[in-house]
C-alpha positions as a Python dict, from the first residue, in 0.01 Angstrom:
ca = {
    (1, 'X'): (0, 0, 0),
    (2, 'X'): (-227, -119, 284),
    (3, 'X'): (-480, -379, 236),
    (4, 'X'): (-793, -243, 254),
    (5, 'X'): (-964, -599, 258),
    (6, 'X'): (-871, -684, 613),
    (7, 'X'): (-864, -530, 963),
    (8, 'X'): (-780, -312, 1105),
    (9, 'X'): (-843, -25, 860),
    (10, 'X'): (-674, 240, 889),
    (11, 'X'): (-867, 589, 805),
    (12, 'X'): (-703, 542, 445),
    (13, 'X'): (-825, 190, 439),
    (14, 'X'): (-1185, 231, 620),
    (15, 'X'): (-1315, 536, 327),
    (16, 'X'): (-1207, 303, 50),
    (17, 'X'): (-1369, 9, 199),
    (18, 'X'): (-1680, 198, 229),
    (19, 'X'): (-1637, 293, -134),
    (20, 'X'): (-1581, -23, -234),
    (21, 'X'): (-1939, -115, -85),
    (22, 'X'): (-2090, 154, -201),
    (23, 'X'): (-1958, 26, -577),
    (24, 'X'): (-2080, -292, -555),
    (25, 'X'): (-2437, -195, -395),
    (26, 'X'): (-2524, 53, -698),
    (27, 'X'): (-2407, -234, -967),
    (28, 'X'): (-2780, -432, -811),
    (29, 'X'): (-2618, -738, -847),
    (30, 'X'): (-2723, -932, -551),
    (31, 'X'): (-2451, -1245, -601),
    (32, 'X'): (-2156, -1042, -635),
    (33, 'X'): (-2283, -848, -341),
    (34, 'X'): (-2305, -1128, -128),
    (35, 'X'): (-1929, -1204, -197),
    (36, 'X'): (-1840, -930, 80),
    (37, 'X'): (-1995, -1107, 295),
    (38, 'X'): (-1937, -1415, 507),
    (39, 'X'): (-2163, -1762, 470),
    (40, 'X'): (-2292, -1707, 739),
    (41, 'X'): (-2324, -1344, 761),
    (42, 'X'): (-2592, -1167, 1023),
    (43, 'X'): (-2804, -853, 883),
    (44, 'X'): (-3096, -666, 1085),
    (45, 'X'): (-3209, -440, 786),
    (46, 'X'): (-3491, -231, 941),
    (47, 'X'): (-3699, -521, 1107),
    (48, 'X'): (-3565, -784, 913),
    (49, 'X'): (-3341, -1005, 1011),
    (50, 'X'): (-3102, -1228, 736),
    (51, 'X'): (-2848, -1469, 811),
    (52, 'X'): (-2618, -1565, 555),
    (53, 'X'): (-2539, -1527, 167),
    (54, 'X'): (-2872, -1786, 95),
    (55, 'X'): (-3072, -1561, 263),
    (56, 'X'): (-2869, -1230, 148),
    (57, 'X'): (-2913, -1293, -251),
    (58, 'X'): (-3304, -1304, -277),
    (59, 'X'): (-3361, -996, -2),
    (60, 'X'): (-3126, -778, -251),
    (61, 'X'): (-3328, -896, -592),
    (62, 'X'): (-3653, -863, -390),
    (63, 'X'): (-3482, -507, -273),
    (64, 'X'): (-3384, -435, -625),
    (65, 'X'): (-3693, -535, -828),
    (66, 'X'): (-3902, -270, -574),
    (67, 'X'): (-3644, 4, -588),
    (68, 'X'): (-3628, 129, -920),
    (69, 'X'): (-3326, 359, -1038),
    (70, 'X'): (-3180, 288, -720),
    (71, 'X'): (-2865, 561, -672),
    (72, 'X'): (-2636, 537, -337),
    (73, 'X'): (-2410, 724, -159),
    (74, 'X'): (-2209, 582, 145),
    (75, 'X'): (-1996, 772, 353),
    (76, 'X'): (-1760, 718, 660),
    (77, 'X'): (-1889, 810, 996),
    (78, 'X'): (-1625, 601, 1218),
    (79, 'X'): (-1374, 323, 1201),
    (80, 'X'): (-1189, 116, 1477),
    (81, 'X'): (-979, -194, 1448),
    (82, 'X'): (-1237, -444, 1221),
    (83, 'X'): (-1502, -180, 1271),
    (84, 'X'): (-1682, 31, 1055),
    (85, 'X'): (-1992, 237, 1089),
    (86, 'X'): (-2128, 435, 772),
    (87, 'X'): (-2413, 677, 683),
    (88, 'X'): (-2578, 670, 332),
    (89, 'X'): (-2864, 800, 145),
    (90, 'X'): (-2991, 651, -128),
    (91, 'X'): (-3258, 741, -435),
    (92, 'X'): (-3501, 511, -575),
    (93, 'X'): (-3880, 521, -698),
    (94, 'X'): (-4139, 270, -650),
    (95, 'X'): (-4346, 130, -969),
    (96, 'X'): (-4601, 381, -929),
    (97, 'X'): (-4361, 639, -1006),
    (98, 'X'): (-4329, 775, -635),
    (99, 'X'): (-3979, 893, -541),
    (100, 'X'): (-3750, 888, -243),
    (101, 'X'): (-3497, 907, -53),
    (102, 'X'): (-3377, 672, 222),
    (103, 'X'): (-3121, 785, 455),
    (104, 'X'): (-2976, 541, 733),
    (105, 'X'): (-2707, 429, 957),
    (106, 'X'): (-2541, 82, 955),
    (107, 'X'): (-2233, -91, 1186),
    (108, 'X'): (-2052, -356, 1020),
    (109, 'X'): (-1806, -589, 1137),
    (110, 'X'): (-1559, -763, 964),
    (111, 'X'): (-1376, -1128, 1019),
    (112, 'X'): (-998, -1194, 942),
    (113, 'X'): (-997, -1181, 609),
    (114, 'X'): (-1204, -886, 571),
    (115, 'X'): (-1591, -1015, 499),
    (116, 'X'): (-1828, -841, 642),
    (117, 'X'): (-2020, -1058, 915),
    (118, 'X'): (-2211, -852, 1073),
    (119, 'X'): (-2415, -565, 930),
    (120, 'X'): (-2648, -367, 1152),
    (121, 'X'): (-2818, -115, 897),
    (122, 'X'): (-3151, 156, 1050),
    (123, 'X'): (-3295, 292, 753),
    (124, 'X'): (-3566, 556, 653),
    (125, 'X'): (-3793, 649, 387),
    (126, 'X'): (-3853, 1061, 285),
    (127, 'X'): (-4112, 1094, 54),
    (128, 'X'): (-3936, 1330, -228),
    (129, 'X'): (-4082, 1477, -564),
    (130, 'X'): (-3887, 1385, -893),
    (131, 'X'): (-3740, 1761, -873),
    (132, 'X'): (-3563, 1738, -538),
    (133, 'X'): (-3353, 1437, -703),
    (134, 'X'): (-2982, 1512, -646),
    (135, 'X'): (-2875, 1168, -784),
    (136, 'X'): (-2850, 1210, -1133),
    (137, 'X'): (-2525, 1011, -1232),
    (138, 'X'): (-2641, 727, -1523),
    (139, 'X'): (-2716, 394, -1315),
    (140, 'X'): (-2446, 206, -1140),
    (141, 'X'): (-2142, 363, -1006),
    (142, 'X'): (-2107, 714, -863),
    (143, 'X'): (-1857, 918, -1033),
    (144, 'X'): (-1547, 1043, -962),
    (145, 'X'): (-1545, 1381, -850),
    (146, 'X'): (-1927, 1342, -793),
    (147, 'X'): (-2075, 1495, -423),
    (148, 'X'): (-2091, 1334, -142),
    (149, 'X'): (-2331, 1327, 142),
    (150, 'X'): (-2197, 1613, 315),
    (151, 'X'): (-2130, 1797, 13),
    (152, 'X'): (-2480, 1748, -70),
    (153, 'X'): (-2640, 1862, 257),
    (154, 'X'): (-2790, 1533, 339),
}
């Protein structure tokens, strides 16, 4: 079997390393996160900009304590070599009860060994109402056999 942890991915390798993400995002653990990336990893995450893992654990629990019931999909757009760009949506409400859904791009790029070090994500916010939810899986990961992104429309 291929190693899906280091360049260049293959299209087998590329969807399950976007998986793979997308796993570890919806566990909201921002330290085992942070172990995909490298130390001194470079994010531009709407208008902010983060550089590396010290800076990359306390944006995710600042992320995570805002975005309740956070739910998120991740999908392959394109691969090449120790490239990978994704789309995503994800679901989350604020503590006011207000729902959403935030659909975005990002480019990542991958060293040797297959940590992400740089991650280039343009995000969005719809305003949605608790009904048009279509995230409904029990928090953390998707399951099997769930939709995806294009299944779902979005």
């Amino acid at each position: 079997m291929e190693n899906i942890n280091r360049p260049p991915f293959t299209l087998e390798t590329a969807t399950q390393k976007v998986r793979l993400a997308e796993d570890a995002w919806n566990t909201r653990e921002p330290e085992k996160v942070s172990l995909a990336y490298t130390i001194d990893s470079s994010w531009r995450n709407r208008s902010e900009f983060i550089k590396g893992r010290g800076e990359i654990v306390p944006f995710l629990q600042k992320k995570w304590a805002r975005e309740s019931d956070y739910r998120l999909i991740k999908e392959l757009w394109a691969f090449k070599d120790n490239r990978i760009a994704v789309r995503f949506a994800y679901e989350w409400h604020d503590d006011s009860g207000n729902w959403f859904r935030s659909y975005g791009n990002e480019n990542w790029e991958f060293d040797d060994n297959g940590l992400m070090r740089l991650r280039i994500a343009s995000i969005n916010d719809l305003p949605i109402s608790e009904a048009e939810r279509k995230y409904h899986w029990p928090l953390g990961r998707r399951p099997d056999g769930h939709q995806n992104l294009s299944d779902l429309g979005l």
